[in-house]
LOTI-49862 format. One record per residue (C-alpha): z, y negated, x negated; residue in one letter. Coordinates in steps of 0.05 Angstrom, whole numbers, plus 5000, padded with zeros to 4 digits. Layout:
BEGIN
ZYXA;...
This chain:
BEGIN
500050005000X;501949574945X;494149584929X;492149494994X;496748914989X;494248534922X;486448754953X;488248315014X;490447754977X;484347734944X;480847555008X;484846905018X;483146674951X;475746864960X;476146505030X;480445904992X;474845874933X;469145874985X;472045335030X;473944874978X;469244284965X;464244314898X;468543864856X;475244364872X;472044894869X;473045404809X;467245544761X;461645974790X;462446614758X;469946594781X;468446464852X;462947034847X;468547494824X;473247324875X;467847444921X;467248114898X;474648304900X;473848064968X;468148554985X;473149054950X;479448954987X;474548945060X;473449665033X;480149885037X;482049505094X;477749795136X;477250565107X;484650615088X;486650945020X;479851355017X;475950704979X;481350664933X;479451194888X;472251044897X;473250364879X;476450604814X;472051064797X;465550634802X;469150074761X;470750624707X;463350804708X;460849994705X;466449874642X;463050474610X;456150224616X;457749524591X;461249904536X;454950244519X;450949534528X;455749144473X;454149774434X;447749814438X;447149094421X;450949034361X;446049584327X;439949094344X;437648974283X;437948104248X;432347904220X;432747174189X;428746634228X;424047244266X;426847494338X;420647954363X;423848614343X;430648324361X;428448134433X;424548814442X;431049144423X;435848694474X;430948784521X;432049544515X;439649514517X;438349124590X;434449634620X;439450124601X;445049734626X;441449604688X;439750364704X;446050584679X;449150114731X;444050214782X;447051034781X;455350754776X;452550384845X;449051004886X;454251534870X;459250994893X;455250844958X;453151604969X;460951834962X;463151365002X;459051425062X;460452185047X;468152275044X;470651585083X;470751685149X;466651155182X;464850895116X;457450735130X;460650065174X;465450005114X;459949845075X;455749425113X;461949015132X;464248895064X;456448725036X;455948225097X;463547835072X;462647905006X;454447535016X;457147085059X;462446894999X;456746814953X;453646354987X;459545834985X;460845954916X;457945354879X;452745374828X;454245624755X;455545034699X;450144824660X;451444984581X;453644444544X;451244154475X;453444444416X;459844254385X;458144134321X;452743594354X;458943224383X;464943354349X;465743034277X;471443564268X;467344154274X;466144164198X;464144834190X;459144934244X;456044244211X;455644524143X;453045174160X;447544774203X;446444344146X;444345024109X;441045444154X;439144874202X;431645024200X;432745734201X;436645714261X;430845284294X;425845824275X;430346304316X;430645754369X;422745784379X;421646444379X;427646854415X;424146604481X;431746344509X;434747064497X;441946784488X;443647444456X;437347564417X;438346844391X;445146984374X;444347594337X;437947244295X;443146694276X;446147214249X;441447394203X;440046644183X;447146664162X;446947394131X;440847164088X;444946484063X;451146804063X;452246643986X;450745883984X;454545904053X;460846094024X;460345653965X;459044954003X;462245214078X;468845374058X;474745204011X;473645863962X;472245363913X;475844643893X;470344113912X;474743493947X;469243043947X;463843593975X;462743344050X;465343924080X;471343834041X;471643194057X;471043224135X;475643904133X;481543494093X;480342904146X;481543384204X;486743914177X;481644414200X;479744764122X;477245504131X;476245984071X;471546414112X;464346394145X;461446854194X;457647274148X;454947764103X;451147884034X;445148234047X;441848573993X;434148863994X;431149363943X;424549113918X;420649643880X;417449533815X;409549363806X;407650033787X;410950353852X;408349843889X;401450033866X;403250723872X;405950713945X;399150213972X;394750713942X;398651313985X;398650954031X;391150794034X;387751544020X;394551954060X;394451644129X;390251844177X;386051314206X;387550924262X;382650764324X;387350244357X;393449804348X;398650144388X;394950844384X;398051474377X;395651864306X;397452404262X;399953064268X;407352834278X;406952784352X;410852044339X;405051674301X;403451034323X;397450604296X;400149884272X;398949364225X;399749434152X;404248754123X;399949014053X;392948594050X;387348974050X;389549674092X;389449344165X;391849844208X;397350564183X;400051034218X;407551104216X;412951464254X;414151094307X;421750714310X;423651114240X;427750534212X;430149874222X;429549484138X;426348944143X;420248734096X;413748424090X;410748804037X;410749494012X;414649223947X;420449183993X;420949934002X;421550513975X;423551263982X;423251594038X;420150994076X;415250694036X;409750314080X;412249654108X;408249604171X;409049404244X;413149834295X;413450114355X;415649634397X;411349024364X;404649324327X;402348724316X;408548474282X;405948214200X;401447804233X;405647464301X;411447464265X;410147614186X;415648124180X;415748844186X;419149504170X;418849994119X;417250514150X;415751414131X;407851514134X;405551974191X;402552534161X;
């Protein structure tokens, strides 16, 4: 009961939040959530203790899939400045956060109407308050200008702009207003600077009349530590960079099309070669994620830097690829 109770109460905040004039109102997203505790707590009012579990069980199955999401995410791979393979990767952790919730919302809906009795009308009744909620709520707040655009105290966000500014504007043009593609290409701005970063963004070393030193001692606001981390790249030598184009030119089988399947690997895709000269390779397709933009940047086990998968055409729209294992 004590749930029923706290599900109830929701209700009268959702009601309170959707009544209450724009300027009183709480932020968008709240007012959507309340609305959606009140759809919730309509549930269980009207089929009793039998949407309780249900309830739990589809929000178990919805905090496992955003799990999964921030997961997936965080193995998209940074490349400094370029977003293509980034977005193409977010995009993928969407649709499988969207079908993955899609399923948490049918076995929900299908049990219900199942095992509650009368919990078709549950349903419908709950959709209808929890729409009509929605449509009170008011609209979301636009985002606001960066901080280190307005505040003189945000020192470090205005050093590390100062350094990777144009990098970060590159990433700005071409993440096509993915927030989390364009955060997660930031990234690799910062990755890639990540040495001069820490010498002129933070107080590692003794420079009081440095500007960031300066503005950090003005504001009591010195940090020893910046949001990233040293990449390093192999880069083969001239010889086995000869050696691996030449493989690479008499090896692979030929390619019709960009985007076509080759070879006898059953996972060979046709794309471009970031080498002059050899236009199209096949590769297996999606083999690894190192970014490059010639074969002298691999080696090994993966030694033709070429388009992928996702983005054939990738040396050319974006000028960076991925070393990649031939497709024999």
């Amino acid at each position: 009961m004590s749930r029923v109770r706290m599900l109830v109460g929701a209700i009268a905040l959702a009601l309170t939040l959707a009544a209450s004039p724009p300027d009183a109102c709480a932020a968008g997203d709240e007012c959507r959530k309340a609305c959606t505790a009140m759809g919730n707590a309509a549930l269980v009012q009207g089929c009793d203790g039998c949407a309780t579990g249900l309830i739990d069980d589809r929000d178990a199955c919805v905090k496992a899939a955003r799990n999964e999401f921030a997961s997936c995410v965080a193995a998209c791979p940074a490349f400094a400045g370029f977003c293509a393979i980034t977005h193409d990767c977010v995009n993928r952790c969407r649709d499988g956060i969207t079908s993955a919730q899609a399923v948490c919302e049918r076995t929900f809906r299908s049990h219900f109407r199942r095992r509650c009795a009368g919990g078709r009308l549950c349903l419908v009744t709950a959709r209808r308050a929890r729409r009509q909620c929605i449509r009170k709520c008011p609209p979301g707040t636009a985002a606001s200008a960066s901080p280190a655009a307005v505040d003189r105290c945000a020192c470090q966000p205005r050093c590390i702009v100062g350094i990777v500014g144009e990098c970060f504007s590159d990433c700005e043009d071409r993440c096509e207003g993915d927030r989390l593609a364009l955060a997660i290409c930031r990234r690799g701005c910062r990755d890639a600077a990540c040495v001069p970063l820490e010498d002129a963004c933070t107080t590692k070393r003794d420079r009081p009349r440095s500007p960031y030193q300066r503005c950090c001692t003005a504001c009591g606001n010195c940090q020893s530590d910046v949001d990233c981390e040293t990449t390093t790249s192999t880069t083969a030598t001239t010889s086995s960079t000869t050696t691996a184009t030449a493989t690479t030119s008499t090896t692979l089988p030929s390619c019709g099309s960009l985007g076509a399947s080759c070879g006898s690997c059953a996972t060979g895709i046709c794309v471009e070669h970031c080498t002059p000269g050899v236009p199209l390779v096949c590769i297996v397709a999606g083999s690894t994620t190192n970014a490059c933009t010639s074969d002298a940047n691999c080696s090994g086990s993966t030694p033709v830097c070429a388009g992928v998968a996702g983005d054939p055409s990738s040396c050319e729209l974006e000028g960076i690829g991925v070393c990649s294992s031939a497709c024999p």
